[in-house]
Structure formats: structure tokens, C-alpha cells
PyMOL Python script that loads the backbone (N, CA, C, O; Angstrom):
from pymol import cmd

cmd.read_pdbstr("""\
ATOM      1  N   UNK A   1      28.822 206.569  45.770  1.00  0.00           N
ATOM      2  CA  UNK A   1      28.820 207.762  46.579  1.00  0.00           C
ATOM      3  C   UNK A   1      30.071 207.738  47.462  1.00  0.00           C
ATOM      4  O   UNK A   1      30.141 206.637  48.008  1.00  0.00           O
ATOM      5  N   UNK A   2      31.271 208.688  47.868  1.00  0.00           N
ATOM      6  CA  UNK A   2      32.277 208.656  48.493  1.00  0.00           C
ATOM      7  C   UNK A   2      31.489 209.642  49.811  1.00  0.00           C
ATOM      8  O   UNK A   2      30.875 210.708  49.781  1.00  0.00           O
ATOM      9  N   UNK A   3      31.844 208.728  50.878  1.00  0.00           N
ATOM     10  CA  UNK A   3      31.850 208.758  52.316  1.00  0.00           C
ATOM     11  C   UNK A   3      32.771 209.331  53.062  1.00  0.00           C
ATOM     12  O   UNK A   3      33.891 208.887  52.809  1.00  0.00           O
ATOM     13  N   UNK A   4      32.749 210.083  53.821  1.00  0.00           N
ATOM     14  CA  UNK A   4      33.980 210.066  54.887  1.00  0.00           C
ATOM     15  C   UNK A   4      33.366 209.811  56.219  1.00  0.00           C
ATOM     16  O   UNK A   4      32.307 210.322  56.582  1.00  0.00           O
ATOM     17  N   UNK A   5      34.246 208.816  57.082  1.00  0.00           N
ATOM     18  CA  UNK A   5      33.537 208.533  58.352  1.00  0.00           C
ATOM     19  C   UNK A   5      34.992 209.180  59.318  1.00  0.00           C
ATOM     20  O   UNK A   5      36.137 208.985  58.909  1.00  0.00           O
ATOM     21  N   UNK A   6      34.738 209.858  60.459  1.00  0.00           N
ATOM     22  CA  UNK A   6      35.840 209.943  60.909  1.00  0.00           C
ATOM     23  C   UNK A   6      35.102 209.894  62.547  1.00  0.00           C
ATOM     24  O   UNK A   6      33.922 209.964  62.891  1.00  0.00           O
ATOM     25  N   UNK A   7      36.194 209.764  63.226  1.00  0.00           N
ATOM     26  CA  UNK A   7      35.875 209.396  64.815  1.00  0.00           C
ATOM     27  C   UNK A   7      36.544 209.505  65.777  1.00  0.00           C
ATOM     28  O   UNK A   7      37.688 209.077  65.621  1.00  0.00           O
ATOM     29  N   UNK A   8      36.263 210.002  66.965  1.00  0.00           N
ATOM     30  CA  UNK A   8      37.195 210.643  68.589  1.00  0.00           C
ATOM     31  C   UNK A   8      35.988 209.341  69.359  1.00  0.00           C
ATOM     32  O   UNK A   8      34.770 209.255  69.516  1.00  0.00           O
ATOM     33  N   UNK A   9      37.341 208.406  69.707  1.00  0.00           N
ATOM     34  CA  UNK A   9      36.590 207.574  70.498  1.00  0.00           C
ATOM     35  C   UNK A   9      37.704 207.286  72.161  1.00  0.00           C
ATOM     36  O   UNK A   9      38.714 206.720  71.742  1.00  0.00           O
ATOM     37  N   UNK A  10      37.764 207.368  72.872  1.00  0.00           N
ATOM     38  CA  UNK A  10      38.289 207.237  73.817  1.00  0.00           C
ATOM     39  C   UNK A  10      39.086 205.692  74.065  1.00  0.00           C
ATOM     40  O   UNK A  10      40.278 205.387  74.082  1.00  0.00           O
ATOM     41  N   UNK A  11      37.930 204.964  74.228  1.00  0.00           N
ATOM     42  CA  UNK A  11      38.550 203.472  74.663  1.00  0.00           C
ATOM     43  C   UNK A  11      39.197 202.779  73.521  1.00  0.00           C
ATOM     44  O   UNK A  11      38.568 202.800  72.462  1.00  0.00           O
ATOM     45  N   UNK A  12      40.416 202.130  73.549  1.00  0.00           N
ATOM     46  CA  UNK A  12      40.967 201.773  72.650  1.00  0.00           C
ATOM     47  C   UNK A  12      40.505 200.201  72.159  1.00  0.00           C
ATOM     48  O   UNK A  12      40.664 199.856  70.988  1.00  0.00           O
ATOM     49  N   UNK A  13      40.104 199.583  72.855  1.00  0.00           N
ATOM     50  CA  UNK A  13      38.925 197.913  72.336  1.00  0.00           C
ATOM     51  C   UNK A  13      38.303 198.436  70.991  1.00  0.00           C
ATOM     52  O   UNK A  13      38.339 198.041  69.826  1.00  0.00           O
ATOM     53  N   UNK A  14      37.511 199.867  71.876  1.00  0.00           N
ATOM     54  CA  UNK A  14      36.247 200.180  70.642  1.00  0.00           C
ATOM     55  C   UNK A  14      36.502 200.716  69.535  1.00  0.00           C
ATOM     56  O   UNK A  14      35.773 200.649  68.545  1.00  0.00           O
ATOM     57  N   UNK A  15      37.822 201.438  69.627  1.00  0.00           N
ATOM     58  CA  UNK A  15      38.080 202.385  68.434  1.00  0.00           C
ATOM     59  C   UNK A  15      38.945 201.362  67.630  1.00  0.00           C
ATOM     60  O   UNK A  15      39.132 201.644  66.447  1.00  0.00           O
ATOM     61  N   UNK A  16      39.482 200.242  68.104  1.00  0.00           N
ATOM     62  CA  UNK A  16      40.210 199.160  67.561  1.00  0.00           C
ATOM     63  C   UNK A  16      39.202 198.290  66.699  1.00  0.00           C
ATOM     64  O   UNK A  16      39.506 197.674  65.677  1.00  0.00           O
ATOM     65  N   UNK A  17      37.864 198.353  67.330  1.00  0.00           N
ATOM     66  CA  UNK A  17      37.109 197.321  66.859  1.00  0.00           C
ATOM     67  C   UNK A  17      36.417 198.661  65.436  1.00  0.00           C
ATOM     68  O   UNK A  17      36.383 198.363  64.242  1.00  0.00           O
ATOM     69  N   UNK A  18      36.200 199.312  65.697  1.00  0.00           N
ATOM     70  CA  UNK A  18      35.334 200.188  64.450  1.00  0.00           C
ATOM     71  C   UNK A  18      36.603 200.398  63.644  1.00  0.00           C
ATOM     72  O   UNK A  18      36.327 200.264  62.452  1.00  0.00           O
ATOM     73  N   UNK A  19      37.681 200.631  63.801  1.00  0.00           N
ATOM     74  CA  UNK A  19      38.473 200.511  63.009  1.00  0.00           C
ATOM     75  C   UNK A  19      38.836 199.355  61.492  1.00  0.00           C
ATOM     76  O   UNK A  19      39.222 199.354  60.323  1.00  0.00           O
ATOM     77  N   UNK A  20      38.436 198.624  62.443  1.00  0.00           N
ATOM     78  CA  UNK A  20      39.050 197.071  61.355  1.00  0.00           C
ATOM     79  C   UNK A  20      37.244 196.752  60.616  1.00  0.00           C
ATOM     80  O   UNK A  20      37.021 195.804  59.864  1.00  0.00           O
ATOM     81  N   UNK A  21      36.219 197.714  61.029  1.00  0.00           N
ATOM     82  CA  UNK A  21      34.896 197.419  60.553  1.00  0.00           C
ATOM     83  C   UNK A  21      34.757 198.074  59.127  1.00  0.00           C
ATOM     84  O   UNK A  21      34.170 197.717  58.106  1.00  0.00           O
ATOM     85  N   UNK A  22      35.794 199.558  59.568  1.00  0.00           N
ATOM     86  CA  UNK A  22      35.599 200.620  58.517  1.00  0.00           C
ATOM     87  C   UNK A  22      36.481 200.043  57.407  1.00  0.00           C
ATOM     88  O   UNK A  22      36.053 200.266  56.275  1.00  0.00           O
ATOM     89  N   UNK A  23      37.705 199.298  57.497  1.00  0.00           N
ATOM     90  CA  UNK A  23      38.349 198.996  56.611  1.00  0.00           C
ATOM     91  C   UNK A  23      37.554 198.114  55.815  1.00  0.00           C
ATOM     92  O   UNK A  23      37.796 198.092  54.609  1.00  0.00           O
ATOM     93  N   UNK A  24      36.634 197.371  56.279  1.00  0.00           N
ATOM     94  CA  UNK A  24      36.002 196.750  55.106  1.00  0.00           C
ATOM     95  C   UNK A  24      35.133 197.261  54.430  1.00  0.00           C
ATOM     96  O   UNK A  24      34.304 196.471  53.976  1.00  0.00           O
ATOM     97  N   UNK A  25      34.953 198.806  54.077  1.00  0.00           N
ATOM     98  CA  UNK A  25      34.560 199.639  53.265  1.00  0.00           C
ATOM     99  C   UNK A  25      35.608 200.400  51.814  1.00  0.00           C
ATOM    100  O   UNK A  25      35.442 200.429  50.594  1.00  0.00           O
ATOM    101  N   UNK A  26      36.857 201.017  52.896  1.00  0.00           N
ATOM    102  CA  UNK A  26      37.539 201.720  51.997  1.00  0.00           C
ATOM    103  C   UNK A  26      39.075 202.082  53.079  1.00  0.00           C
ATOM    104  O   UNK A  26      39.172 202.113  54.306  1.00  0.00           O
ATOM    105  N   UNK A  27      39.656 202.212  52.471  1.00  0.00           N
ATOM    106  CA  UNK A  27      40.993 202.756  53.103  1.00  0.00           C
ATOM    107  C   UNK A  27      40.675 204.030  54.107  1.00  0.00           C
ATOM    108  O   UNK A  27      39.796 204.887  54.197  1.00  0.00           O
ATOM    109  N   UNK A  28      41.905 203.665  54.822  1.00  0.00           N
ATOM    110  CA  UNK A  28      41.945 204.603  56.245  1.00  0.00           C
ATOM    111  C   UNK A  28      42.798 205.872  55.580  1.00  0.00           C
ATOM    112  O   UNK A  28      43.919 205.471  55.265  1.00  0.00           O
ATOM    113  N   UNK A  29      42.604 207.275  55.273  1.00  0.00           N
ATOM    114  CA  UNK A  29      43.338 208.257  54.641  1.00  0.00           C
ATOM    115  C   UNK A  29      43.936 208.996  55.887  1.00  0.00           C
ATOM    116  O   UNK A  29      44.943 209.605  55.528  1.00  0.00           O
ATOM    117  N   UNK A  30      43.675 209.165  57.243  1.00  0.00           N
ATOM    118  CA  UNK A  30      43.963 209.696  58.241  1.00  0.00           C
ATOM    119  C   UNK A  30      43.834 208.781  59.813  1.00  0.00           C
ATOM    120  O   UNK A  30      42.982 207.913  60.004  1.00  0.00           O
ATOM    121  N   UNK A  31      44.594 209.092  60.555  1.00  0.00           N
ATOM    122  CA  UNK A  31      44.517 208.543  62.335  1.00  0.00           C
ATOM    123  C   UNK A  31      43.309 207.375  62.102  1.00  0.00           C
ATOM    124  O   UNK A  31      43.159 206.164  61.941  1.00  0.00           O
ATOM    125  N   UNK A  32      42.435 208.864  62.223  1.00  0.00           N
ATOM    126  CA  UNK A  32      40.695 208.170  62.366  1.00  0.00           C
ATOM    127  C   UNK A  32      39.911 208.431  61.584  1.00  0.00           C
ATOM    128  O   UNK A  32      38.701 208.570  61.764  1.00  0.00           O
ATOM    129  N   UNK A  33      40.701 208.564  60.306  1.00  0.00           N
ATOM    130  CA  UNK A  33      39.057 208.853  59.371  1.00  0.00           C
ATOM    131  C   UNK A  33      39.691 208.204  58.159  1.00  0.00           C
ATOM    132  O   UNK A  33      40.837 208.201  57.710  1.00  0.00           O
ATOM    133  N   UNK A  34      38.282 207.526  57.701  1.00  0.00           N
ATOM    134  CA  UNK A  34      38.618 206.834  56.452  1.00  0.00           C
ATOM    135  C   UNK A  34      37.431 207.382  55.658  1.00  0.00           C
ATOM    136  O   UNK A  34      36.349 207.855  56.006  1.00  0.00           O
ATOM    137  N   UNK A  35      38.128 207.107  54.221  1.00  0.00           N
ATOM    138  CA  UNK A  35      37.085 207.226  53.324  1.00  0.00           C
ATOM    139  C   UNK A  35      36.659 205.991  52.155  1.00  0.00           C
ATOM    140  O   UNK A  35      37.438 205.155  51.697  1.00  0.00           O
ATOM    141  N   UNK A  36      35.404 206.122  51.871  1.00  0.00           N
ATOM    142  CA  UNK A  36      34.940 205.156  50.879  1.00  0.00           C
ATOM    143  C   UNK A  36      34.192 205.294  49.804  1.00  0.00           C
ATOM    144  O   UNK A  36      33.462 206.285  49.844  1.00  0.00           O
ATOM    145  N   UNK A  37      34.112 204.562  48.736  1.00  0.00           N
ATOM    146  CA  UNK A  37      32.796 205.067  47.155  1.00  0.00           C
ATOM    147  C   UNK A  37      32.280 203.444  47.740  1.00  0.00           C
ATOM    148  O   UNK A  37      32.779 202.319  47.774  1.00  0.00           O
ATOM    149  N   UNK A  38      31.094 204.035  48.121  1.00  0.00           N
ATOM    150  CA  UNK A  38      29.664 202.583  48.185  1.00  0.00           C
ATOM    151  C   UNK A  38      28.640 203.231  47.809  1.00  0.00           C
ATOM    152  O   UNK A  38      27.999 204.279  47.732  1.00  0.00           O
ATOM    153  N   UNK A  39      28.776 202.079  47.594  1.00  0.00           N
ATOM    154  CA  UNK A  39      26.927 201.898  46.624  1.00  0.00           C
ATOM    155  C   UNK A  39      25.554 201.662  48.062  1.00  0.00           C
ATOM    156  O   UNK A  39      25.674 200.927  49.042  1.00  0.00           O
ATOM    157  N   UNK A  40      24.663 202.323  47.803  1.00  0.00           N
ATOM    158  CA  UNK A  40      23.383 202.726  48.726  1.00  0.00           C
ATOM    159  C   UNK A  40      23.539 201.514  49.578  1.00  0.00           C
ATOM    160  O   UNK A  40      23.652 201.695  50.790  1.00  0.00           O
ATOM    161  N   UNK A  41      23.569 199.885  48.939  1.00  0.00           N
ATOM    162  CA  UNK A  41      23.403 198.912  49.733  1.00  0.00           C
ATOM    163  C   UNK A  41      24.288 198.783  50.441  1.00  0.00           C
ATOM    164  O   UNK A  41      23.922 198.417  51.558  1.00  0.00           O
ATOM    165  N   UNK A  42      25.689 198.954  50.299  1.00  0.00           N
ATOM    166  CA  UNK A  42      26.706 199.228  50.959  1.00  0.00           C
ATOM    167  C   UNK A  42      26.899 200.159  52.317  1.00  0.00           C
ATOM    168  O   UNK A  42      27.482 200.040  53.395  1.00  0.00           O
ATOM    169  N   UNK A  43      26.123 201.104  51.689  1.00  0.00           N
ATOM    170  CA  UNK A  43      25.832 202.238  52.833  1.00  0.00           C
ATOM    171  C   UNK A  43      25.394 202.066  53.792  1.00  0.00           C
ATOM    172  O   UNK A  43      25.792 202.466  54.886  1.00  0.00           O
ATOM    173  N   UNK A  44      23.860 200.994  53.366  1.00  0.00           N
ATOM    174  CA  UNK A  44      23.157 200.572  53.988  1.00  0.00           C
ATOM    175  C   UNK A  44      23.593 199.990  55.886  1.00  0.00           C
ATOM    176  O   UNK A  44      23.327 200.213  57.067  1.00  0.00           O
ATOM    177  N   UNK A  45      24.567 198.991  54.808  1.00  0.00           N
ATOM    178  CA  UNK A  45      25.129 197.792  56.013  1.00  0.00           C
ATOM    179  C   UNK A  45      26.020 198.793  57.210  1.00  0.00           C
ATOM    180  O   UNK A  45      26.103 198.783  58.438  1.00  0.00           O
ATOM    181  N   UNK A  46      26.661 199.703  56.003  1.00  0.00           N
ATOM    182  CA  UNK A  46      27.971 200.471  56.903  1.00  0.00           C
ATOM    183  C   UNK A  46      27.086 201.334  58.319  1.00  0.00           C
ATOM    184  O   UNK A  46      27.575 201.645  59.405  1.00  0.00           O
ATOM    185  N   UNK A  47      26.187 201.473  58.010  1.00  0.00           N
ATOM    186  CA  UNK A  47      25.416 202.471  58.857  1.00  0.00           C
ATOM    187  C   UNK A  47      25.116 202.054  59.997  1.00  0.00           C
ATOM    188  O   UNK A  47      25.183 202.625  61.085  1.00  0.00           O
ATOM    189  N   UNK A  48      24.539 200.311  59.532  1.00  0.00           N
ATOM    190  CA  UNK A  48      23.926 199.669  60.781  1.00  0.00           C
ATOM    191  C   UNK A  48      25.029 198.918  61.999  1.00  0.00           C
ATOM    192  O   UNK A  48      24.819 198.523  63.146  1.00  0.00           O
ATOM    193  N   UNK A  49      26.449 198.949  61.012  1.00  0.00           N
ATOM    194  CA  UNK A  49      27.497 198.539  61.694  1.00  0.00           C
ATOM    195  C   UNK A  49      27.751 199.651  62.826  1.00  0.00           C
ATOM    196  O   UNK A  49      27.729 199.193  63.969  1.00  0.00           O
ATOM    197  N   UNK A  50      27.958 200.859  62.725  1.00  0.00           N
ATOM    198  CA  UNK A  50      28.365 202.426  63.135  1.00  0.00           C
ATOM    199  C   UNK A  50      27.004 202.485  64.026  1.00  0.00           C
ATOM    200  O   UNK A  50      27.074 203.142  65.065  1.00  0.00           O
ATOM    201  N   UNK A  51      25.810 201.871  63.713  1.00  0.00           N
ATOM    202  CA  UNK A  51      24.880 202.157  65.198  1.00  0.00           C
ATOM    203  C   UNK A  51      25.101 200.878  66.371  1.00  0.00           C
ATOM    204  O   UNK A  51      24.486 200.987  67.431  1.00  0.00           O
ATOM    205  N   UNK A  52      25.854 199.860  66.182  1.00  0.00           N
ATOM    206  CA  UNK A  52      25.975 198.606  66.801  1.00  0.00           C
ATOM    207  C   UNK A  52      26.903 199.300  68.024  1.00  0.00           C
ATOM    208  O   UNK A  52      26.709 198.949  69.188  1.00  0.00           O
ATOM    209  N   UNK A  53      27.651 200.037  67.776  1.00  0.00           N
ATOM    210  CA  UNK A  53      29.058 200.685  68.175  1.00  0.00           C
ATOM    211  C   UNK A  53      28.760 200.933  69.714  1.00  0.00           C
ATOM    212  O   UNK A  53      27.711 201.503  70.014  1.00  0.00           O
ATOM    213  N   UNK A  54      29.303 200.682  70.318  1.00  0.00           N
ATOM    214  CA  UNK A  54      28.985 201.585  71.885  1.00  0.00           C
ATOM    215  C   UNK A  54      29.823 202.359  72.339  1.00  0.00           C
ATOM    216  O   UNK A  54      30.954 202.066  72.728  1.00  0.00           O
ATOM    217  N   UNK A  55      29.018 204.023  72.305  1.00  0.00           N
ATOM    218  CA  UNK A  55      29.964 205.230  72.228  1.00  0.00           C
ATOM    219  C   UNK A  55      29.590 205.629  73.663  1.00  0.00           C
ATOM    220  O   UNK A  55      28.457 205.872  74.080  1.00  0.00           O
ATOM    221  N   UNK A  56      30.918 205.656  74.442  1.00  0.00           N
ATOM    222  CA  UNK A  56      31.128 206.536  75.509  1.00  0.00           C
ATOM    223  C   UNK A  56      30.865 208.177  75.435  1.00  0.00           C
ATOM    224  O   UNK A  56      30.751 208.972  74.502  1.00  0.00           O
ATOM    225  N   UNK A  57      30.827 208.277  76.742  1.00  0.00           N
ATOM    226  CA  UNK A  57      30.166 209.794  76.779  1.00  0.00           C
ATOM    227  C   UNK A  57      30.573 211.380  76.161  1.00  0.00           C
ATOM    228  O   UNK A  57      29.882 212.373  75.937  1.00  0.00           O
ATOM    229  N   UNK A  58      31.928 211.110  76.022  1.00  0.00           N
ATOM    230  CA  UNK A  58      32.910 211.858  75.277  1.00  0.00           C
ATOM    231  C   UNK A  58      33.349 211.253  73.957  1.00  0.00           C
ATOM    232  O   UNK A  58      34.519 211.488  73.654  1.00  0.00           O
ATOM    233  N   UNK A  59      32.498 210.377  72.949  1.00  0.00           N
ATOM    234  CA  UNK A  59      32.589 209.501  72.011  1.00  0.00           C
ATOM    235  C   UNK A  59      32.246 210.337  71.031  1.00  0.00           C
ATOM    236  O   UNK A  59      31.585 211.324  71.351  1.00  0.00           O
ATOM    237  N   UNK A  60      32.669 210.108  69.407  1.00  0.00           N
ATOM    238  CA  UNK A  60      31.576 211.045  68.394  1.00  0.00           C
ATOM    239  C   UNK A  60      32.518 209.733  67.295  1.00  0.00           C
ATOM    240  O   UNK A  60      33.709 209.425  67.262  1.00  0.00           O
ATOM    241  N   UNK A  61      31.146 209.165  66.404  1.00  0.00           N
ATOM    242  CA  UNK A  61      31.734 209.244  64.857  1.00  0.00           C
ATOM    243  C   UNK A  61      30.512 210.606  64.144  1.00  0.00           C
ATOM    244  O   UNK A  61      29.638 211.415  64.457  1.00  0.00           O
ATOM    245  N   UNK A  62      31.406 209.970  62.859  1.00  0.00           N
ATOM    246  CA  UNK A  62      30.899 211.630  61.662  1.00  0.00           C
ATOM    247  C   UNK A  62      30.911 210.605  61.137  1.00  0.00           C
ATOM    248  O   UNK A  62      31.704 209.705  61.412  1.00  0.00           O
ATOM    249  N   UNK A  63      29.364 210.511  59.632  1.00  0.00           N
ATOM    250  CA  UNK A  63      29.848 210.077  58.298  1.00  0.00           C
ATOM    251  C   UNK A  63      29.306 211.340  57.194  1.00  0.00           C
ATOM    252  O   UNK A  63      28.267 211.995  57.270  1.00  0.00           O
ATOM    253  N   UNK A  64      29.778 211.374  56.748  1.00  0.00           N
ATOM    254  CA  UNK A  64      29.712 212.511  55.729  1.00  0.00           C
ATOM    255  C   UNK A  64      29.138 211.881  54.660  1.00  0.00           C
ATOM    256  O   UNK A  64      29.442 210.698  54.509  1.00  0.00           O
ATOM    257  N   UNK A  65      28.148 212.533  53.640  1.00  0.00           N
ATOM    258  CA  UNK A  65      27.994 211.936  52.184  1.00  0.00           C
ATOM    259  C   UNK A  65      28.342 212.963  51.461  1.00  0.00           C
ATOM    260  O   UNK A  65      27.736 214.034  51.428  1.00  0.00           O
ATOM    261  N   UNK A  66      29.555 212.621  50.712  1.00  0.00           N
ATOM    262  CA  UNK A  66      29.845 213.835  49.499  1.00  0.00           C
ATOM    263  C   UNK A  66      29.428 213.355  47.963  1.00  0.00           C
ATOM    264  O   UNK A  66      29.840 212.426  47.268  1.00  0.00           O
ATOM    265  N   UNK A  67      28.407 214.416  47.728  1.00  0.00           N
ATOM    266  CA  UNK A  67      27.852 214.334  46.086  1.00  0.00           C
ATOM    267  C   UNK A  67      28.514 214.047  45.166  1.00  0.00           C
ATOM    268  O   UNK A  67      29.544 214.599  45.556  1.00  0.00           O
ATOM    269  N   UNK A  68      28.877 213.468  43.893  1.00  0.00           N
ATOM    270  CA  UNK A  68      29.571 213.069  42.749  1.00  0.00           C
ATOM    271  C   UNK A  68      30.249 214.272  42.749  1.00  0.00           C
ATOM    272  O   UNK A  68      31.467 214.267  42.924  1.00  0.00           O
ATOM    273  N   UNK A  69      29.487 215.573  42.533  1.00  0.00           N
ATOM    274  CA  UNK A  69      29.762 216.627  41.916  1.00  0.00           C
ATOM    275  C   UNK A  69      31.079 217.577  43.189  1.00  0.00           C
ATOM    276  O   UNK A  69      32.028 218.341  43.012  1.00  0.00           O
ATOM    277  N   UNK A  70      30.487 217.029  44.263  1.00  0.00           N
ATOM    278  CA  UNK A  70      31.447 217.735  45.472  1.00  0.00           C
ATOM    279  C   UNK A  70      32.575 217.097  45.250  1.00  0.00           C
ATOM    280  O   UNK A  70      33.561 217.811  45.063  1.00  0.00           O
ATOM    281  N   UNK A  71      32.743 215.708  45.211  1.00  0.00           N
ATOM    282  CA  UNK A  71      33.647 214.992  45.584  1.00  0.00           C
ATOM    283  C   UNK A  71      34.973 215.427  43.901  1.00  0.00           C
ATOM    284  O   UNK A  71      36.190 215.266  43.807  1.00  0.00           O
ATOM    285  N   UNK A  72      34.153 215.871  43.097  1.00  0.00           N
ATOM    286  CA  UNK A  72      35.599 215.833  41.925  1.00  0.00           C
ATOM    287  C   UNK A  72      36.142 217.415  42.726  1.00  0.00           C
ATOM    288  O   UNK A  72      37.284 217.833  42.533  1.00  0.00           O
ATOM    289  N   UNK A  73      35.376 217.988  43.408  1.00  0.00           N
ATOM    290  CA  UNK A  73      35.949 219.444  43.788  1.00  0.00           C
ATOM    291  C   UNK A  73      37.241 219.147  45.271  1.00  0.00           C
ATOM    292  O   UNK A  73      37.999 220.080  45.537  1.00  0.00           O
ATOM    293  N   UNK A  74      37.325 217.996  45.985  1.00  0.00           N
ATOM    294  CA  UNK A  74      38.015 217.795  46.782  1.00  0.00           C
ATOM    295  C   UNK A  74      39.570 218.119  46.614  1.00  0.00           C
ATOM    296  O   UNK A  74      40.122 217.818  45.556  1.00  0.00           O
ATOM    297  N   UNK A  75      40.182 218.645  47.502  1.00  0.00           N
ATOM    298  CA  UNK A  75      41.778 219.314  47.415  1.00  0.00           C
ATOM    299  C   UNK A  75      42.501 218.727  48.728  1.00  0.00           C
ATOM    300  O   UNK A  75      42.194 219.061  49.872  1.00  0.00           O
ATOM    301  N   UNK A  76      43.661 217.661  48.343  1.00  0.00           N
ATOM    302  CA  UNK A  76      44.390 217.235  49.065  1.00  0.00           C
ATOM    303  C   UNK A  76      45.942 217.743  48.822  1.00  0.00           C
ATOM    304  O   UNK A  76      46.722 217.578  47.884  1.00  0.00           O
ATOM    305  N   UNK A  77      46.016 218.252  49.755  1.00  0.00           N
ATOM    306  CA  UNK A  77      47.556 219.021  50.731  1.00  0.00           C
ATOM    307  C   UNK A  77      48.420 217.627  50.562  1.00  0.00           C
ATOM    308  O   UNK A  77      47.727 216.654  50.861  1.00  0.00           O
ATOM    309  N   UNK A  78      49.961 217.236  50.097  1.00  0.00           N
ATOM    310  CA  UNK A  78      50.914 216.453  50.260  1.00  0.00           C
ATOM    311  C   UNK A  78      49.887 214.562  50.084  1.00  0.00           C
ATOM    312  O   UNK A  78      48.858 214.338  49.446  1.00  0.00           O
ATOM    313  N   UNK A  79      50.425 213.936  50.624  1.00  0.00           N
ATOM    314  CA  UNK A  79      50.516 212.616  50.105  1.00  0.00           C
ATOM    315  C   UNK A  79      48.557 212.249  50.138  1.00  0.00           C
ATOM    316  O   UNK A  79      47.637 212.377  50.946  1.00  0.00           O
ATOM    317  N   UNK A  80      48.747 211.752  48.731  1.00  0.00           N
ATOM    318  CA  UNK A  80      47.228 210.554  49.317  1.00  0.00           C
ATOM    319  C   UNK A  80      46.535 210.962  47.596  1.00  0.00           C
ATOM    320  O   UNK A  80      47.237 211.423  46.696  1.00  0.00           O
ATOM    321  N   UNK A  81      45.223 210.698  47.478  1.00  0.00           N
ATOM    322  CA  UNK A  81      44.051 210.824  46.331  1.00  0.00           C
ATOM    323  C   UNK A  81      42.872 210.505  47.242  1.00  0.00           C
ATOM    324  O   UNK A  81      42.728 210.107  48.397  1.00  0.00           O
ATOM    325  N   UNK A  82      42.169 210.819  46.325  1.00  0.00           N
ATOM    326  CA  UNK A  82      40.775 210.878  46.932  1.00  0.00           C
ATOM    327  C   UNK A  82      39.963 208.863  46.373  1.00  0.00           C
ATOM    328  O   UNK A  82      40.069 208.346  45.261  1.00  0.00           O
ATOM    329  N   UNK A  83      39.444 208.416  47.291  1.00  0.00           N
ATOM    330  CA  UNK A  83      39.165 206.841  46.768  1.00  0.00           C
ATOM    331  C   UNK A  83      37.886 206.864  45.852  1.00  0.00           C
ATOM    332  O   UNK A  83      36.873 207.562  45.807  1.00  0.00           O
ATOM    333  N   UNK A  84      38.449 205.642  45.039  1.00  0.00           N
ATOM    334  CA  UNK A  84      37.523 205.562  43.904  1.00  0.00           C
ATOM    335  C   UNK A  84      37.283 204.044  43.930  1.00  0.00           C
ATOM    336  O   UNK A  84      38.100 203.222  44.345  1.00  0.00           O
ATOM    337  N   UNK A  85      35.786 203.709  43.323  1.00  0.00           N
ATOM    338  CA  UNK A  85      35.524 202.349  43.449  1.00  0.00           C
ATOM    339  C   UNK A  85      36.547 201.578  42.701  1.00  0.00           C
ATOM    340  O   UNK A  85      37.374 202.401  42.308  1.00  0.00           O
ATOM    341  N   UNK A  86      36.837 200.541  42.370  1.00  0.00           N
ATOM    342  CA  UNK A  86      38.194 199.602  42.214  1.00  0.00           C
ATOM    343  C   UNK A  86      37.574 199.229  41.055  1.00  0.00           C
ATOM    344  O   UNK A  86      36.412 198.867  41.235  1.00  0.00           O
ATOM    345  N   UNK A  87      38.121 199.182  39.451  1.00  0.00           N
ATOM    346  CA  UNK A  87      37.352 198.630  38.578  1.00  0.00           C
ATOM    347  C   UNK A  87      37.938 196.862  38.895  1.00  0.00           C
ATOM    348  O   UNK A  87      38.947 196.368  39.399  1.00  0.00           O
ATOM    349  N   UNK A  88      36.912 196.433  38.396  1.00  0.00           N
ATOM    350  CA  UNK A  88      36.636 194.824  38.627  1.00  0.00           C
ATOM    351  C   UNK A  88      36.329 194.479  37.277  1.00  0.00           C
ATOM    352  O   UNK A  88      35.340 194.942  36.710  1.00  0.00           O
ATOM    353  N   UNK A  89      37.060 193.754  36.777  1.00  0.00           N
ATOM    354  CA  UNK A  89      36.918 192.495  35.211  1.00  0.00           C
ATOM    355  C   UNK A  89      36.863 191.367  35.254  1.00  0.00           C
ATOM    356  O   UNK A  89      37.613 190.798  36.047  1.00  0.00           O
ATOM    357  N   UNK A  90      36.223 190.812  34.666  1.00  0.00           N
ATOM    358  CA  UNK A  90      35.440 189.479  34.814  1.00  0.00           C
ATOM    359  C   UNK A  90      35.842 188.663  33.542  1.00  0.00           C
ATOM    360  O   UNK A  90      35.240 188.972  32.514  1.00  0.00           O
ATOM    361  N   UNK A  91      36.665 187.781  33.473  1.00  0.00           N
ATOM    362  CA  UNK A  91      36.479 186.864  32.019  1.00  0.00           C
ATOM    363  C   UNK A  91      36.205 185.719  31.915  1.00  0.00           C
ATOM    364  O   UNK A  91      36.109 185.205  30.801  1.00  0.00           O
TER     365      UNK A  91
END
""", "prot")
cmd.dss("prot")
cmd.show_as("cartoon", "prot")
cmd.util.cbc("prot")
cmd.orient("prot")
């Protein structure tokens, strides 16, 4: 499932620290928003990481879930692609 999480966080500790959390999902495509393809269990963890977070009063993350079917409809303006899980081979 491809994700987009994006976020207006004020203090720079916190937005430093959710930053380097989100990268261990999927690449950063913008400032503050990254996107990712995880799998439910994946989701799982990412979710409980994003409630650990301590959001100031003027704080917001977003995670978005875009459907298989939404996500081939996505349209990107100048540099980038949309992320896809990484094939992995085993021998």
C-alpha cells in the first residue's frame, strides 16, 4: 500500500527526530513529506511510531493511504516518481 505522511511541526528536535523515523519507511519526496509502499505490518509499526511523537499545539502530521488503483493514477510536475517496493532476490 503507498502512504504519504507529511507534517508542519514547529520544534526542530521533533521534526528532526520524526524525520529520520519516516526514512526508515520510504524516501523523503518533499521538505516534509515522504512517501512509502508497506505492507499492513509495516503500517502497523509506522503508526505506533507517529503516535509516540509529541505534537505541539500548532503541530499536525497527515498519513494518507492511497489504493493500488489511486496510486497508478498519481501525476508528478518536474523531478521525482512515485515509490515502489524495492524488488529483493535471494540466491
Amino acid at each position: 500500500m503507498l502512504i504519504i505522511v507529511s507534517y508542519d511541526i514547529e520544534d526542530d528536535k521533533i521534526r528532526t527526530k520524526l524525520a529520520h523515523k519516516l526514512k526508515d519507511f520510504g524516501p523523503r519526496v518533499q521538505y516534509s513529506v515522504f512517501e512509502a509502499d508497506v505492507k499492513a505490518e509495516e503500517l502497523q509499526k509506522l503508526i505506533k511510531q507517529l503516535q509516540q511523537i509529541t505534537l505541539g499545539e500548532n503541530d499536525s502530521i497527515r498519513l494518507y493511504r492511497i489504493c493500488e488503483h489511486c496510486a497508478g493514477k498519481v501525476t508528478i510536475w518536474g523531478k521525482g516518481e512515485v515509490t515502489k517496493d524495492k524488488d529483493y532476490y535471494l540466491s
